[in-house]
C-alpha positions in Angstrom: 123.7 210.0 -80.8 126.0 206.9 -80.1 124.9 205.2 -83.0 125.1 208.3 -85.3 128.4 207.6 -86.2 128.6 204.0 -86.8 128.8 203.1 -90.5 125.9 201.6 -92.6 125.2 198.5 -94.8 122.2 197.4 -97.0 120.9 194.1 -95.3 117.9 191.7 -97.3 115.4 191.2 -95.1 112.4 188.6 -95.9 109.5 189.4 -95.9 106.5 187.6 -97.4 108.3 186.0 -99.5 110.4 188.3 -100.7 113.6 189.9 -99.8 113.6 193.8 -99.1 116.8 195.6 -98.6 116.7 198.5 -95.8 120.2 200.2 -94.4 121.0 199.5 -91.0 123.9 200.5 -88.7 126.8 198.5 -88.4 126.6 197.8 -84.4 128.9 194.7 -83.9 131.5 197.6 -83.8 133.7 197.4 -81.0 134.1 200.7 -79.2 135.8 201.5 -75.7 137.1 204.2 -74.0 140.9 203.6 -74.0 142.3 202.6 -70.9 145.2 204.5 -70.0 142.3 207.5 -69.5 140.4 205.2 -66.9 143.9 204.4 -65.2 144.3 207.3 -64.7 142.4 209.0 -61.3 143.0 212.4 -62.2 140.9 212.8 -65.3 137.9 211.5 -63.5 135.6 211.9 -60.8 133.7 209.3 -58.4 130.3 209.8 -58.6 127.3 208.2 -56.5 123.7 207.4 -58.2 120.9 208.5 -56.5 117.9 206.6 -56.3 116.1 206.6 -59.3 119.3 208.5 -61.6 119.9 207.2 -65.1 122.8 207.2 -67.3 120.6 210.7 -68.9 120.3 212.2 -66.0 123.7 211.8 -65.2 124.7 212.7 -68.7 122.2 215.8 -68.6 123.8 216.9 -64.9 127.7 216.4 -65.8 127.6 217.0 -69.2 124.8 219.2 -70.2 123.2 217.1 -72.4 121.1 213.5 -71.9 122.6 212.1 -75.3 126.2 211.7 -74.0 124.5 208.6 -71.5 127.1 206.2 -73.3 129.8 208.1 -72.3 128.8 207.2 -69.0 128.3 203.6 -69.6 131.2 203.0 -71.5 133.4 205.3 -69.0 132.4 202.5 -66.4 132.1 199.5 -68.7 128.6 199.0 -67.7 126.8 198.1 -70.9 123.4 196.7 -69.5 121.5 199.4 -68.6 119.0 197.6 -66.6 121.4 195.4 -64.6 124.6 197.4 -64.1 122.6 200.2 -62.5 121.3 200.3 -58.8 117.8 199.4 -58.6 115.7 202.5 -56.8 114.6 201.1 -52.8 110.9 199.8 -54.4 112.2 197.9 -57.4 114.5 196.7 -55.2 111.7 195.6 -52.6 109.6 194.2 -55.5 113.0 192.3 -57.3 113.6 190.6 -53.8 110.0 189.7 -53.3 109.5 188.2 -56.9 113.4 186.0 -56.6 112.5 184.8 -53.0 109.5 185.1 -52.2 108.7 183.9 -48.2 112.7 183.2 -48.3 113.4 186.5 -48.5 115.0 186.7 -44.6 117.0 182.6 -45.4 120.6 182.9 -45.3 122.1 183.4 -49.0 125.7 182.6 -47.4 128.0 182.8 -44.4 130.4 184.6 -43.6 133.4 184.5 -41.1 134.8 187.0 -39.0 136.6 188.6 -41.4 133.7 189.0 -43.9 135.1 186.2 -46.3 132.4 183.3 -47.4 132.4 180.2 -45.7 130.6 177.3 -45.6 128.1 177.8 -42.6 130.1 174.2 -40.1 133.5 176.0 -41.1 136.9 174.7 -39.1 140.1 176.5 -39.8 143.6 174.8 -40.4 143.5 173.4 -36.9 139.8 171.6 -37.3 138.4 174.0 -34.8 134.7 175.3 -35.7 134.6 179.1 -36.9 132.4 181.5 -36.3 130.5 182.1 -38.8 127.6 184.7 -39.5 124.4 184.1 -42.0 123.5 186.9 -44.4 120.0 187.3 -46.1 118.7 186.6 -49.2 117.3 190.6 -48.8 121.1 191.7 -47.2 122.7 189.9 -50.2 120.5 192.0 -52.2 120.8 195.2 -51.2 124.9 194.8 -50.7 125.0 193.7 -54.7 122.3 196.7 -55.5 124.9 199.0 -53.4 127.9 197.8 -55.0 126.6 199.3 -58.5 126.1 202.9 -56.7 129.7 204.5 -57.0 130.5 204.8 -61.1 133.7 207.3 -62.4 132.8 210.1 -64.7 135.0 211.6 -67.3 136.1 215.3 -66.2 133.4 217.5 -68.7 136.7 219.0 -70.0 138.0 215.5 -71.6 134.4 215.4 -73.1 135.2 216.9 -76.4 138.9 214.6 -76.6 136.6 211.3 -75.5 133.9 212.4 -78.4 136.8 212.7 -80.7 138.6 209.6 -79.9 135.2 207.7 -80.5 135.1 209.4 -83.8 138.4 208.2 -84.9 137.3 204.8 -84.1 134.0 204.0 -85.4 
Protein backbone atom coordinates (compact mmCIF):
# COMPACT_ATOMS: atom_id res chain seq x y z
CA UNK A 1 0.00 0.00 0.00
CA UNK A 2 2.86 2.68 0.62
CA UNK A 3 4.44 2.06 -2.39
CA UNK A 4 1.09 2.00 -4.49
CA UNK A 5 1.25 5.43 -5.16
CA UNK A 6 4.82 6.15 -5.93
CA UNK A 7 5.34 6.81 -9.73
CA UNK A 8 7.02 4.29 -12.17
CA UNK A 9 9.99 4.26 -14.66
CA UNK A 10 11.29 1.64 -17.20
CA UNK A 11 14.89 0.63 -15.82
CA UNK A 12 17.47 -1.80 -18.27
CA UNK A 13 18.47 -4.40 -16.37
CA UNK A 14 21.34 -6.87 -17.64
CA UNK A 15 21.01 -9.92 -17.80
CA UNK A 16 23.00 -12.44 -19.68
CA UNK A 17 24.17 -10.27 -21.78
CA UNK A 18 21.49 -8.41 -22.58
CA UNK A 19 19.58 -5.57 -21.23
CA UNK A 20 15.87 -6.21 -20.26
CA UNK A 21 13.66 -3.33 -19.37
CA UNK A 22 11.01 -4.09 -16.42
CA UNK A 23 8.98 -0.99 -14.58
CA UNK A 24 9.86 -0.39 -11.20
CA UNK A 25 8.69 2.17 -8.59
CA UNK A 26 10.35 5.28 -8.16
CA UNK A 27 11.41 4.91 -4.25
CA UNK A 28 14.13 7.53 -3.76
CA UNK A 29 10.96 9.71 -3.23
CA UNK A 30 11.07 11.68 -0.23
CA UNK A 31 7.98 11.43 1.84
CA UNK A 32 7.25 12.74 5.49
CA UNK A 33 4.52 13.51 7.58
CA UNK A 34 4.57 17.32 7.87
CA UNK A 35 5.63 18.64 10.97
CA UNK A 36 3.46 21.13 12.29
CA UNK A 37 1.00 17.81 12.68
CA UNK A 38 3.66 16.09 14.96
CA UNK A 39 4.18 19.45 16.91
CA UNK A 40 1.26 19.37 17.66
CA UNK A 41 0.21 17.08 20.99
CA UNK A 42 -3.38 17.24 20.44
CA UNK A 43 -3.69 15.35 17.12
CA UNK A 44 -1.90 12.36 18.60
CA UNK A 45 -1.77 9.84 21.04
CA UNK A 46 1.30 8.21 23.10
CA UNK A 47 1.27 4.74 22.63
CA UNK A 48 3.42 1.85 24.34
CA UNK A 49 4.50 -1.47 22.21
CA UNK A 50 4.02 -4.45 23.80
CA UNK A 51 6.31 -7.22 23.51
CA UNK A 52 6.28 -8.76 20.37
CA UNK A 53 3.72 -5.69 18.56
CA UNK A 54 4.65 -4.61 15.04
CA UNK A 55 4.10 -1.60 13.14
CA UNK A 56 0.73 -4.08 11.54
CA UNK A 57 -0.45 -4.85 14.54
CA UNK A 58 -0.40 -1.52 15.63
CA UNK A 59 -1.74 -0.32 12.31
CA UNK A 60 -4.41 -3.24 12.42
CA UNK A 61 -5.43 -2.12 16.32
CA UNK A 62 -5.49 1.80 15.72
CA UNK A 63 -6.40 1.96 12.43
CA UNK A 64 -8.24 -1.05 11.34
CA UNK A 65 -6.19 -2.16 8.83
CA UNK A 66 -2.26 -3.77 8.86
CA UNK A 67 -1.39 -1.86 5.50
CA UNK A 68 -1.40 1.72 7.07
CA UNK A 69 2.14 0.26 9.17
CA UNK A 70 4.01 3.26 7.47
CA UNK A 71 1.84 5.64 8.87
CA UNK A 72 3.17 4.49 11.94
CA UNK A 73 6.72 4.53 11.07
CA UNK A 74 6.71 7.64 9.38
CA UNK A 75 4.43 9.27 12.23
CA UNK A 76 7.54 8.53 14.54
CA UNK A 77 10.34 8.82 11.98
CA UNK A 78 11.39 5.35 12.62
CA UNK A 79 12.22 3.92 9.19
CA UNK A 80 14.13 0.70 10.22
CA UNK A 81 11.87 -1.66 11.14
CA UNK A 82 14.14 -3.99 12.76
CA UNK A 83 16.11 -1.54 14.81
CA UNK A 84 13.75 1.31 15.76
CA UNK A 85 11.46 -1.17 17.35
CA UNK A 86 11.87 -2.77 20.94
CA UNK A 87 13.19 -6.04 20.69
CA UNK A 88 10.60 -8.75 22.58
CA UNK A 89 12.42 -9.93 26.36
CA UNK A 90 14.11 -13.24 24.29
CA UNK A 91 15.55 -11.46 21.32
CA UNK A 92 16.57 -9.22 23.62
CA UNK A 93 18.30 -12.05 25.89
CA UNK A 94 19.72 -13.65 22.65
CA UNK A 95 21.02 -9.96 21.07
CA UNK A 96 22.88 -9.34 24.49
CA UNK A 97 24.29 -12.78 24.53
CA UNK A 98 25.49 -12.82 20.83
CA UNK A 99 27.20 -8.70 21.28
CA UNK A 100 28.83 -9.70 24.73
CA UNK A 101 28.96 -12.76 25.26
CA UNK A 102 30.62 -13.69 29.10
CA UNK A 103 30.72 -9.60 29.30
CA UNK A 104 27.35 -9.36 29.39
CA UNK A 105 27.33 -8.14 33.47
CA UNK A 106 30.99 -5.54 32.56
CA UNK A 107 30.28 -2.00 32.92
CA UNK A 108 29.20 -0.32 29.44
CA UNK A 109 29.66 3.25 31.32
CA UNK A 110 29.43 5.16 34.56
CA UNK A 111 27.45 7.23 35.70
CA UNK A 112 27.32 10.04 38.38
CA UNK A 113 24.86 10.87 40.79
CA UNK A 114 22.81 12.59 38.68
CA UNK A 115 22.55 9.92 35.98
CA UNK A 116 24.99 11.90 33.53
CA UNK A 117 28.12 9.68 31.95
CA UNK A 118 31.32 10.01 33.42
CA UNK A 119 34.44 8.67 33.20
CA UNK A 120 34.55 5.88 35.94
CA UNK A 121 38.03 8.19 38.39
CA UNK A 122 35.66 11.38 37.76
CA UNK A 123 36.72 14.68 39.97
CA UNK A 124 34.39 17.69 39.76
CA UNK A 125 35.59 21.39 39.36
CA UNK A 126 37.23 21.22 42.72
CA UNK A 127 39.52 17.88 41.79
CA UNK A 128 37.49 15.98 44.34
CA UNK A 129 36.68 12.23 43.21
CA UNK A 130 32.79 11.68 42.35
CA UNK A 131 30.82 9.04 42.91
CA UNK A 132 30.28 7.32 40.25
CA UNK A 133 28.04 4.11 39.52
CA UNK A 134 28.78 1.31 36.65
CA UNK A 135 25.98 0.19 34.43
CA UNK A 136 25.93 -3.19 32.43
CA UNK A 137 26.52 -4.18 29.18
CA UNK A 138 22.81 -6.12 29.79
CA UNK A 139 21.33 -2.61 31.80
CA UNK A 140 22.65 -0.57 28.82
CA UNK A 141 20.69 -2.88 26.75
CA UNK A 142 17.54 -3.14 27.99
CA UNK A 143 17.43 0.90 28.90
CA UNK A 144 18.20 1.53 24.85
CA UNK A 145 15.56 -1.54 24.03
CA UNK A 146 13.03 0.58 26.53
CA UNK A 147 13.68 3.79 25.11
CA UNK A 148 12.14 2.57 21.65
CA UNK A 149 8.82 1.49 23.62
CA UNK A 150 6.69 4.84 23.82
CA UNK A 151 5.96 5.88 19.83
CA UNK A 152 2.91 8.74 18.95
CA UNK A 153 0.09 7.65 16.84
CA UNK A 154 -1.91 9.83 14.59
CA UNK A 155 -5.66 10.36 15.97
CA UNK A 156 -7.64 7.54 13.39
CA UNK A 157 -9.68 10.67 12.59
CA UNK A 158 -6.52 12.56 10.80
CA UNK A 159 -6.11 9.13 9.04
CA UNK A 160 -7.94 10.03 5.94
CA UNK A 161 -6.16 13.98 5.91
CA UNK A 162 -2.53 12.12 6.55
CA UNK A 163 -3.48 9.53 3.47
CA UNK A 164 -4.42 12.53 1.47
CA UNK A 165 -1.53 14.70 2.21
CA UNK A 166 0.80 11.68 1.13
CA UNK A 167 -1.20 11.58 -1.99
CA UNK A 168 -0.51 15.04 -2.83
CA UNK A 169 3.10 14.40 -2.40
CA UNK A 170 4.18 11.35 -4.07
Amino acid sequence: MYFDKFPTFLYGFKINNKTEYKLVKDISQNVRIRKEILANVTLYDEYDIRDGETPEIIAEKIYKNPLYHWVVMLCNERYNYVDDFPLTQVQLEKYIDNKYGANRDAAHHYIDPNGNIVDQNAVDVYGIAVITSPVSNTDYEYTLNESKRRIKLISPSLLNTILKNFKDII
